[in-house]
N, C-alpha and C positions, 0 to 999 in steps of 0.2 A: 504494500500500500504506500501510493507515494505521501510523503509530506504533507501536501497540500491536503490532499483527501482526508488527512488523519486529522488534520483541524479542521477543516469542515464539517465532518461527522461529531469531535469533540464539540465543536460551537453549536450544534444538534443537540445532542445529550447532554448539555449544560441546561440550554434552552428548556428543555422537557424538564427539568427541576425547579424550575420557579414559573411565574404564571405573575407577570409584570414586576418581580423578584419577591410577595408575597404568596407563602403557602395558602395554599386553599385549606379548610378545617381537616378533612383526612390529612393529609402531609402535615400539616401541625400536630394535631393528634399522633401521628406516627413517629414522627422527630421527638417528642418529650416520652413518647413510651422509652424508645430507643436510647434516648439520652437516661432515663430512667433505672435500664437495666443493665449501667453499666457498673463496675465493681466500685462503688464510690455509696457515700451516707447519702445519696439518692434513691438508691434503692431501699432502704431500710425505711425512711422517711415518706410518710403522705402527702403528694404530688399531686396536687387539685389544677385543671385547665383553667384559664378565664378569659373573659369574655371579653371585660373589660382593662384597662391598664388599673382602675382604681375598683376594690372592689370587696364586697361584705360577705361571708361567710356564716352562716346561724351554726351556733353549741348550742349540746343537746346535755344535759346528764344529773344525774343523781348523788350529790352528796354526803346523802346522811340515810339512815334508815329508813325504808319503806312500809317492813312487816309491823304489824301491831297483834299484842294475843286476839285473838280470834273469839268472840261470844255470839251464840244460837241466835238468831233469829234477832240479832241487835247491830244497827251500820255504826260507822267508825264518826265518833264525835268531830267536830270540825278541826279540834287540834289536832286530830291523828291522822288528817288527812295529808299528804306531801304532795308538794308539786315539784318538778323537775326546776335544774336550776339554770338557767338559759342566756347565753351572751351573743355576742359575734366576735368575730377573727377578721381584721382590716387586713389586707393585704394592697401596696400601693408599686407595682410592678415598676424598676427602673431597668434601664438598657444598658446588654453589654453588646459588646461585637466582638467577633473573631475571623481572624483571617487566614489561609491556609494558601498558598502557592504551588500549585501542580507544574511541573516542565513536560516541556513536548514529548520526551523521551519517555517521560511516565505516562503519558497519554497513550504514546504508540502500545507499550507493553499492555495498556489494561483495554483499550480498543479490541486487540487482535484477541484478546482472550472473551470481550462481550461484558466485561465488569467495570465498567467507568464508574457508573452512577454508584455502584454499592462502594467501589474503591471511595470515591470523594465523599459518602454519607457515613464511611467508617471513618474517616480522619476525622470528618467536622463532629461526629457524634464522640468518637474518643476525647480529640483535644479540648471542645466544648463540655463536658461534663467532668472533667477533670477544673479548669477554673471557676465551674458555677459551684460545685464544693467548696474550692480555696474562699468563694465568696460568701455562700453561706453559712462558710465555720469562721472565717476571721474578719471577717466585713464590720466595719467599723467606724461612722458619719465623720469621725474625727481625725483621720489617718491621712496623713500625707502620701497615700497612693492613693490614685483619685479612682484606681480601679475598684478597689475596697473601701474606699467611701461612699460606693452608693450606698448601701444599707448598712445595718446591723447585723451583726450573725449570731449564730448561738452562743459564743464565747462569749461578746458582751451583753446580751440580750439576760445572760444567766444571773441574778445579781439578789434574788431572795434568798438563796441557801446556799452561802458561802463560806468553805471549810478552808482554812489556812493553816497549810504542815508546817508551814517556814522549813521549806528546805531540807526536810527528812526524807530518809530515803525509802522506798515503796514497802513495805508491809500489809500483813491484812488488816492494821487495825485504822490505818489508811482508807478504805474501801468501807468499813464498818463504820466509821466517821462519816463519810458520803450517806450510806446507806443509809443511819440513821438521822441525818438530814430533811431528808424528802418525808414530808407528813404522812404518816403509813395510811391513810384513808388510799392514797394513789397505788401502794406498795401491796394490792392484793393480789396480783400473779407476776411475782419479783423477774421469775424466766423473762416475762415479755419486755422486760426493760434492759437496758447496755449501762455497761461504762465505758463512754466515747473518749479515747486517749491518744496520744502517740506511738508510733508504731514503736517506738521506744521500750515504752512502759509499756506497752503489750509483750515485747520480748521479755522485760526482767520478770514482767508475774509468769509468763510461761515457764521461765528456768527456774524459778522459786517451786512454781507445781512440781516440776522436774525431779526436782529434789527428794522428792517423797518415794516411798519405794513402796508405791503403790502402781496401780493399772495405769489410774488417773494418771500418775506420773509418766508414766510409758507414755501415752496418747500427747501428753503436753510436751514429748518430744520429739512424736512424730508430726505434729503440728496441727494438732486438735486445737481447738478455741479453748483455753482455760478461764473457766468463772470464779467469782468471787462470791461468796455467802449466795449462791442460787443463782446469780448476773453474769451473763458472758461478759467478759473484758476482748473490746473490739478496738484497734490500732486503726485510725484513721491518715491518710499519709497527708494532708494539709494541717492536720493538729501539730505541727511541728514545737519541739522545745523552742525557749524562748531563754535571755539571759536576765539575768533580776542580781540587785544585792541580798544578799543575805549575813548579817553583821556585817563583815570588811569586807566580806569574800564575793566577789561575781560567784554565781552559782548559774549552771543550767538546769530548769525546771520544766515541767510538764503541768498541763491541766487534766481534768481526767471530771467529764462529764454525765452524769448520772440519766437518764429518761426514757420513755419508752419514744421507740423509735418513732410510732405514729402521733406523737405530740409533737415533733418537728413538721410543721405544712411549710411547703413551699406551691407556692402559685407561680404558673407560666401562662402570656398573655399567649393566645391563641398568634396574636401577630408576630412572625415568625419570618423573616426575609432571606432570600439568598440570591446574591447579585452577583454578577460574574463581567470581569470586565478580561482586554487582551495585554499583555506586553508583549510586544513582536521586539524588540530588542532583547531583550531577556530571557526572550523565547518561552512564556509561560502564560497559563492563565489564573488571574487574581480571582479568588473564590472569596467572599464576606457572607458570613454568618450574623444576621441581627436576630435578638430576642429580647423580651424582658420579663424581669419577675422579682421574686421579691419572696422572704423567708421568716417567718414567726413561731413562736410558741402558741400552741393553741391551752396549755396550761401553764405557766411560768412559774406557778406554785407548784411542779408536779417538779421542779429541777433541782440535783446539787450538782455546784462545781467545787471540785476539791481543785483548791492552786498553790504554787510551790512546791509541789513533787520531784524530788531530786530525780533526775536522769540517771 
C-alpha cells in the first residue's frame, strides 16, 4: 500500500471516530465504560454518566433503626415511624484534554492488520484513565498545577476522620486506628470497604503478612491482596509518598484511605470530543481527547484518612 493510500484510509478511520469531533451518547457511553475498566480506583468507584456539565444526584438511605417490637393487631405510634434520610450529590464536571501523537509508520503497521480505530481507542483509553485517577486522588483547587486544580480529590476532600501516626512506621495498630475512625453505623460489611494507599504501603503490609507462617502468609507472597482487620489493603499507583517534616527529620510518608469503594462517585459529562488534526512535516496525526467531570464523596462521614505513614 503506497503512502498516500495509507493516509487517506487513516484520514477515513479517524473521520468515523468522531461525528463533528463530539461523541454521539453510544461512543460516550462506551468510552467511560472502557475508561472505567481499566486497572485504576475507577473501577472500584461508582461512575455515574451526565447529562449535564453541572448536575444533582438524589441519596437515598437509612441511618438509624427501622425494626420496632412488633404488637397484634396495634400500628407503630408516630415516633416509631422512620423515614429514610435523603440529600443530593452536586457534581460540577471541569475539563481535561489529552493528546496522543500516532506516526505514519504506526499507521501503516495497524492499517495493514485492520486495527487502527481499537489501536488509537487503547492509547487514549489507557493514557486517559491513568490521569483522571492522578486527578481524582490528588486534585486539589489550590495547587500550583493547574492540571490538579480543577477539583478536589479524595485526599483533600477527606478531612472529618483524620488519624495522625507522625511518622510511625506501618503496623496493625495503624489500620485499627483508621478503622476505628469511621463511625461503625457505615462499618456493617467491613469486606466491602478498602484501605486506598501506596503501592508502597501495600508492599510492606504484604511482607508483614509474609511473615507469618501461616497459609495466609504463603498467599501474601504469592501476591494475594493482604487485608487488615477484614479490609483488603489496595496500593493505588497515583497515591504516591509524599515528603513532610517530622521533628528535624524530612521523612517520606504515605496516606492510607479508608471507604467503600462505591462512596467515591465520579461523574462524566456525556460531552466527550475527539479531534484529529495533520502534521505533514512530522509526518503524524495529532489525536485530542476532551472530556469533563468531576469527583465527590457521596458520604464524607463514611471516611478515615490515616496520614504520616512512614514508607
Amino acid at each position: 500500500m503506497r503512502n498516500q493510500q495509507i493516509i487517506e484510509k487513516a484520514e477515513m478511520t479517524l473521520a468515523s471516530l468522531k461525528s463533528g469531533g463530539l461523541m454521539n451518547p453510544t461512543q460516550a457511553n462506551t468510552f467511560i465504560q472502557m475508561v472505567q475498566d481499566q486497572p485504576t480506583i475507577l473501577k472500584d468507584a461508582r461512575v455515574l454518566p451526565m447529562d449535564h456539565d453541572s448536575q444533582k444526584f438524589e441519596k437515598i438511605g437509612f441511618g438509624q433503626r427501622i425494626l420496632r417490637a412488633g404488637v397484634e393487631g396495634k400500628a407503630l405510634n408516630d415516633d416509631q415511624k422512620t423515614v429514610p434520610t435523603t440529600g443530593t450529590i452536586q457534581l460540577n464536571a471541569k475539563e481535561v484534554i489529552a493528546e496522543i501523537n500516532i506516526t505514519y509508520d504506526t499507521l501503516e503497521n495497524n492499517i495493514e492488520k485492520g486495527g487502527l480505530q481499537d489501536t488509537i481507542m487503547k492509547l487514549l483509553v489507557e493514557r486517559a484513565s491513568v490521569d483522571i485517577e492522578e486527578l481524582v486522588v490528588n486534585g486539589d483547587v489550590g495547587s500550583s498545577d493547574s492540571y490538579l486544580a480543577q477539583i478536589d480529590g479524595i485526599r483533600k476532600q477527606s478531612k472529618s476522620h483524620i488519624v495522625d501516626v507522625a511518622g510511625e512506621p506501618l503496623t496493625r495498630q495503624i489500620f485499627k486506628q483508621g478503622y476505628k475512625a469511621v463511625p461503625s453505623k457505615y462499618l456493617r460489611v467491613p469486606q466491602q470497604f478498602r484501605y486506598y494507599t501506596s503501592p508502597g504501603i501495600e508492599v510492606e503490609w504484604m511482607d508483614k503478612v509474609a511473615d507469618r507462617q501461616t497459609n495466609l502468609g504463603d498467599s501474601a507472597v504469592q501476591g494475594s491482596r493482604a487485608s487488615a482487620f477484614g479490609v483488603p489493603v489496595k496500593g493505588i499507583a497515583n497515591m504516591q509518598p509524599y515528603t513532610t517534616k517530622i521533628g528535624e527529620n524530612d521523612t517520606d510518608v504515605s496516606d492510607i484511605i479508608l471507604t467503600h469503594p462505591q462512596n467515591i462517585v465520579i461523574g462524566f459529562s456525556r460531552n466527550i470530543r475527539i479531534e484529529v488534526d495533520k502534521d505533514i512535516r512530522a509526518r503524524k496525526f495529532i489525536i485530542v481527547l476532551t472530556a469533563k467531570l468531576d469527583s465527590v464523596y457521596e458520604e464524607e462521614d463514611a471516611v478515615a484518612k490515616i496520614i504520616n505513614v512512614k514508607e
